[in-house]
C-alpha positions in Angstrom: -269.5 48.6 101.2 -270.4 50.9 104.6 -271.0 53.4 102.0 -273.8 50.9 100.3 -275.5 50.1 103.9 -276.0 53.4 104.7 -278.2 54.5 101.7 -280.0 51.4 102.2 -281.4 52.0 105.7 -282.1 55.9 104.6 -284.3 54.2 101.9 -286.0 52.0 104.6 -286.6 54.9 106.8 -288.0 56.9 104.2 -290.4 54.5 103.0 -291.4 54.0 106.8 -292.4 57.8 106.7 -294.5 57.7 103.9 -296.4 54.8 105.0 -297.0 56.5 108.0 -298.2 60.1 106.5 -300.0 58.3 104.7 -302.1 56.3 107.7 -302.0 59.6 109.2 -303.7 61.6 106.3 -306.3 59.1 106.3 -307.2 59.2 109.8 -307.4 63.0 109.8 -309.9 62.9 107.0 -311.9 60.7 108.9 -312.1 62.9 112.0 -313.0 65.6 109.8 -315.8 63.9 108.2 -317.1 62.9 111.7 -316.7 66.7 113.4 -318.6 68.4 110.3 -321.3 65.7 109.3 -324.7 65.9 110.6 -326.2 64.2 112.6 -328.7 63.1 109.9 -326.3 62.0 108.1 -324.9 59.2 110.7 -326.1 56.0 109.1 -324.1 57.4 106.0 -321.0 58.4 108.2 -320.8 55.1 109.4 -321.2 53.7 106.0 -318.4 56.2 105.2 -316.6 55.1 107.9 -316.9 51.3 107.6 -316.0 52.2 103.6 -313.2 54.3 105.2 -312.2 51.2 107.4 -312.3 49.2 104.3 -310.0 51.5 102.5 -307.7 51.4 105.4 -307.6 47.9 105.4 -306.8 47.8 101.8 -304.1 50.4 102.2 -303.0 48.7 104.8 -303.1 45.4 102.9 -301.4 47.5 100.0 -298.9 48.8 102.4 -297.9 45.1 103.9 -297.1 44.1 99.6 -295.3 47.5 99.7 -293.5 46.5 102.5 -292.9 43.1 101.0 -291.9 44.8 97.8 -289.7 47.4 99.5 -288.1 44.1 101.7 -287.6 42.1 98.3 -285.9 45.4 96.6 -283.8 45.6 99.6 -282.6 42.3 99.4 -282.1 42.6 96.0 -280.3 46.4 96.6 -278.5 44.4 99.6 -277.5 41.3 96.9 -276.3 44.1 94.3 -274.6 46.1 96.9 -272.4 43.0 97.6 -271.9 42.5 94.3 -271.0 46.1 93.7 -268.8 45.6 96.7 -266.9 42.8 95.3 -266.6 44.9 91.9 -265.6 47.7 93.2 -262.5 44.9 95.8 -262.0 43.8 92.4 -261.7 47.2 90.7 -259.6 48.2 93.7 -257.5 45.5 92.6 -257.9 45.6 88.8 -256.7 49.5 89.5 -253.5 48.1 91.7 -252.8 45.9 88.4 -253.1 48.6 86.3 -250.9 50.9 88.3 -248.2 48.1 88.3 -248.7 47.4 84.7 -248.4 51.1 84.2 -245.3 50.9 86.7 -244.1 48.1 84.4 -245.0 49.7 80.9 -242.7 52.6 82.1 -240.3 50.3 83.4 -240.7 48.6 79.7 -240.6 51.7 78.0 -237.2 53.3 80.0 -235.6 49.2 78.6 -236.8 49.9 75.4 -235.3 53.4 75.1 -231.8 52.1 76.7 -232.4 49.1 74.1 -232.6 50.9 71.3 -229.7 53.2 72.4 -227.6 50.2 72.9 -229.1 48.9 69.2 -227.7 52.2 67.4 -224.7 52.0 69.6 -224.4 48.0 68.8 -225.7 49.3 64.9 -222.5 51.7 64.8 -220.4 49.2 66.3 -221.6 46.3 63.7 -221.2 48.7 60.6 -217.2 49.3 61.9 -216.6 45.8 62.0 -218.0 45.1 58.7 -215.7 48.1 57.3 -212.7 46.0 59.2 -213.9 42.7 57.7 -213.8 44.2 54.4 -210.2 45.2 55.2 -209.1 41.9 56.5 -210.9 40.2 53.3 -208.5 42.0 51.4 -205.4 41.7 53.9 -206.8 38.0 53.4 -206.7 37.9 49.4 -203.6 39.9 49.4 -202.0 37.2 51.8 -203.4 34.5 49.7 -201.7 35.7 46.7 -198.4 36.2 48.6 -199.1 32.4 49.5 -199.5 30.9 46.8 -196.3 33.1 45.0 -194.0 31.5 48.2 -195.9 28.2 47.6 -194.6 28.3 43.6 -191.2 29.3 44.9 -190.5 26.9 47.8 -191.5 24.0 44.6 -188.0 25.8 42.8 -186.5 25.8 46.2 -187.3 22.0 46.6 -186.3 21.5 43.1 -183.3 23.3 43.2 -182.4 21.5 46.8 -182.9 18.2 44.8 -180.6 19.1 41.8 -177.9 20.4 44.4 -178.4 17.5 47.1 -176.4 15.0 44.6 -173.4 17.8 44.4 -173.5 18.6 48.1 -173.1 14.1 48.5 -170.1 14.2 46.1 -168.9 17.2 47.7 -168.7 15.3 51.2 -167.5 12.0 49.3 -164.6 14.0 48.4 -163.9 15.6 51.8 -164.0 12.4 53.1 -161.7 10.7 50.4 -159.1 13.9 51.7 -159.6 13.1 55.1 -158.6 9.6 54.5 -155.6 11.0 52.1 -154.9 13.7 54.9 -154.7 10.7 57.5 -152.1 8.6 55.1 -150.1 11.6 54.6 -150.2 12.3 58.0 -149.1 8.9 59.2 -146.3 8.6 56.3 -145.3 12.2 57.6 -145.2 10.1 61.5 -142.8 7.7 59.8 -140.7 10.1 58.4 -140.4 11.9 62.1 -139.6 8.7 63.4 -136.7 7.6 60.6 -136.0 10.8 60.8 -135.3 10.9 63.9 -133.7 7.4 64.0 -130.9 8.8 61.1 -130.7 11.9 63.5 -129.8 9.3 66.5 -127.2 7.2 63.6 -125.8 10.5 62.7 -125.2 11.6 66.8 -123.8 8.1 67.2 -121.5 8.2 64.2 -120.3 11.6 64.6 -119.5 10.9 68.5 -117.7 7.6 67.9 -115.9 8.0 63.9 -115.0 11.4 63.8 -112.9 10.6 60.7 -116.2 9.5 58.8 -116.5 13.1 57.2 -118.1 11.5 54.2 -120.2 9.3 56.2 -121.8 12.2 57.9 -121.8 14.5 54.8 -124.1 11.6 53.2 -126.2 11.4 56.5 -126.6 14.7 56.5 -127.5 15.4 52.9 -130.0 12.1 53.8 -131.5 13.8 57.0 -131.7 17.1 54.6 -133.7 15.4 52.0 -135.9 13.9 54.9 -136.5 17.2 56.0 -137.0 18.7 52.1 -140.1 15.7 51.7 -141.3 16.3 55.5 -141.5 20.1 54.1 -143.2 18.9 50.9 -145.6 16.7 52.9 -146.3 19.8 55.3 -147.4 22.2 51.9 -149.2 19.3 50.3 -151.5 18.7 53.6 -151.8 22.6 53.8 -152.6 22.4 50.0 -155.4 19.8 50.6 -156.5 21.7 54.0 -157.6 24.4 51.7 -159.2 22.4 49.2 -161.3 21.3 51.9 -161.6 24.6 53.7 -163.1 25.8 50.3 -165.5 22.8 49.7 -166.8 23.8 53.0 -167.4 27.2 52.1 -168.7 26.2 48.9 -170.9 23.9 50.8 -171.8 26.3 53.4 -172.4 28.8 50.6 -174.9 26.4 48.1 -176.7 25.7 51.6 -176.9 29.5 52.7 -176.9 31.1 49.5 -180.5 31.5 48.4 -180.6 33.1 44.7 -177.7 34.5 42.9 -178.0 36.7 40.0 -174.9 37.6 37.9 -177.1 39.2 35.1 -178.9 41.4 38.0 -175.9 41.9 39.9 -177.3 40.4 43.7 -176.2 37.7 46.0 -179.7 37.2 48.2 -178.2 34.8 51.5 -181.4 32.6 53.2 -180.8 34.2 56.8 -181.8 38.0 54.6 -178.8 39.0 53.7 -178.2 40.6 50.3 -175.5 42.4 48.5 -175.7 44.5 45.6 -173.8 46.2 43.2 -173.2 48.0 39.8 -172.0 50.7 37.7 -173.6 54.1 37.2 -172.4 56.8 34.4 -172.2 60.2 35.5 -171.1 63.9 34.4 -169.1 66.2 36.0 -171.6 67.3 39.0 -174.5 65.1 37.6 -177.1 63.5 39.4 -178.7 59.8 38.6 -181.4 57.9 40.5 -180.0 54.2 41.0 -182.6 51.6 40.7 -181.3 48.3 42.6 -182.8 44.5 41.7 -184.2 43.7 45.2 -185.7 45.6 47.7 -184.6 45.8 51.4 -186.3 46.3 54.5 -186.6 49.6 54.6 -184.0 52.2 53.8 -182.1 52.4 57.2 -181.6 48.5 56.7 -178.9 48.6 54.2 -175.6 50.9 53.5 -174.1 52.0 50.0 -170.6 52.6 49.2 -169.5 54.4 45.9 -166.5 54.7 44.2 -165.2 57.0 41.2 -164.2 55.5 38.0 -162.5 58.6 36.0 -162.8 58.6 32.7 -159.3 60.7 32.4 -157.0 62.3 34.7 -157.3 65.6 33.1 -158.9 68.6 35.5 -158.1 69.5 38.7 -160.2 69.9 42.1 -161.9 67.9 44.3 -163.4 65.1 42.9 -166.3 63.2 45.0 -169.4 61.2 44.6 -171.7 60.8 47.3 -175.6 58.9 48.1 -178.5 60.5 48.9 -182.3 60.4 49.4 -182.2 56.4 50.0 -185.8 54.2 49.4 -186.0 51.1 50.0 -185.4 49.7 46.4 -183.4 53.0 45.0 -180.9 55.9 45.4 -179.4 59.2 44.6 -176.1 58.8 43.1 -174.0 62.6 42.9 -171.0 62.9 41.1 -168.9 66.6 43.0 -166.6 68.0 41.2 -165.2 71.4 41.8 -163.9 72.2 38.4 -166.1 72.1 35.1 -163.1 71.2 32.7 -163.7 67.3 34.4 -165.0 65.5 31.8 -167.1 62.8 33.6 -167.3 59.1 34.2 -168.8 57.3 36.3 -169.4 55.3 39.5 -169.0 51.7 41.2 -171.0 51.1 43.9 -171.6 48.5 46.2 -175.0 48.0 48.7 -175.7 45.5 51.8 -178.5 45.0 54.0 -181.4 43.5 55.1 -183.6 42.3 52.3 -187.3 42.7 52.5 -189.2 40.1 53.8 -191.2 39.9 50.6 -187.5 38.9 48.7 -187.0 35.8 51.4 -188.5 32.8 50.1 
């Protein structure tokens, strides 16, 4: 704005000096006229001169509208200069908001870039865990399959816990009915003590006061000995009926424990995991066979296997062995060692127990 003012007055001071030269130039003309005219020529000098004065007065007059001119175009230079002023303030300031929107565009950009690293970062990320939820969708099917095969074997569970629930009732019916035969026995066996003991007193008091009833006591004797024969008989009848009941509690421990039994398979597969199984392998002299067993088991350090040789003559001689290697899960190596070829063979009995797999336990 001080910048504005000062070419203003340099135009006013300017035009000043102009008007001036010109008043100047005019007046010099007219001395010069008057110096070098004659003196003939007077009346017409003065004419010149009043026409001269004339002209100066219309200069003059010219000058004043310059002036007035020059004053308007200064007010309207002054006007403009303000409003140039207040567009350059609001340049100024339109520059200050373009330098913080340029500050912020930078600022913008710098997010954008650490946006779009975080998007291929988050774009990476996104395209493992759709891989993963491929893989659980399949883990998911697979489970669902396994679900709905323990679903279709807990129904022959339930069914098979009905059919034995009626035989597991009779089964405690008739415990109960040899408790209350075990408690009669026991109390006849009470009153057999006590007459027992009663004939024992009798047989003390006889033989202390009649010592010449010989027979007497021969016959209370051979009474008290045939006490003692039934007390005897009583005693192995109640063991007798003790185990009857101790097997109907196995059995009933066993129909509640034992989960699937397979005589054609060869397997006894227990609820709490526990399976057993066994067979018969042929074998020649130093032959090899794989075993393949009915149920799988955890893993192969989750069961053992014991074999046994089953000659098929006792001709030969040497060492004769068999032995189990290179153990899966659900199989063996079964090795029949023998140290002299004249052997003729056989075969093996074997016997496995273990930890079934979790896949086998319903």
């Amino acid at each position: 704005m001080i910048k504005h003012k000062s070419q203003n007055n340099t135009r006013r001071f300017l035009t000043t000096i102009v008007i001036l030269a010109l008043i100047l130039s005019i007046i010099f003309l007219a001395i010069y006229i008057i110096k070098h005219s004659d003196n003939k020529a007077n009346a017409e000098q003065e004419t010149a001169i009043v026409q001269l004065q004339q002209q100066v007065i219309e200069l003059n007059k010219n000058v004043n509208s310059l002036l007035i001119v020059v004053e308007e175009k200064d007010y309207q230079i002054s006007y403009m200069t303000v409003a140039l002023d207040e567009a350059e303030d609001e340049l100024s300031e339109k520059n200050i908001a373009i330098v913080t929107l340029s500050n912020e565009i930078t600022r913008k950009n710098s997010e954008i870039d650490r946006l779009t690293s975080d998007n291929q970062i988050k774009s990476a990320e996104v395209e493992r865990l759709s891989s993963e939820n491929a893989e659980f969708q399949i883990e998911v099917e697979r489970l669902r399959l396994e679900v709905e095969a323990n679903e279709e074997r807990i129904a022959e569970l339930e069914q098979l816990i009905e059919a034995n629930q009626a035989e597991i009732e009779r089964l405690d019916n008739e415990i109960k009915n040899q408790n209350v035969h075990i408690s009669e026995l026991a109390l006849k066996v009470e009153q057999l003590k006590t007459e027992n003991e009663t004939l024992t007193e009798r047989y003390n008091l006889i033989s202390e006061t009649v010592a010449g009833y010989t027979d007497s006591i021969t016959a209370l004797q051979s009474d008290v000995e045939n006490i003692n024969k039934q007390i005897s008989k009583i005693q192995s009848q109640i063991q007798t009926i003790n185990a009857s009941i101790d097997a109907l509690k196995l059995n009933r421990i066993l129909d509640i424990n034992v989960g699937e039994v397979d005589s054609g398979n060869n397997f006894v597969l227990f609820k709490n995991g526990l399976l057993i199984q066994w067979g018969w392998s042929s074998l020649k002299s130093n032959g090899t066979v794989t075993v393949q067993m009915a149920k799988m088991y955890q893993s192969k350090n989750h069961y053992a296997v014991i074999a046994s040789i089953n000659r098929d003559s006792a001709s030969g001689s040497g060492l004769d062995g068999v032995y189990v290697s290179q153990s899966t899960d659900k199989s063996f190596l079964l090795t029949h060692d023998y140290t002299s070829t004249s052997h003729a063979g056989g075969g093996a009995f074997w016997l496995a127990i273990g930890q079934a797999h979790q896949y086998e336990i319903m």
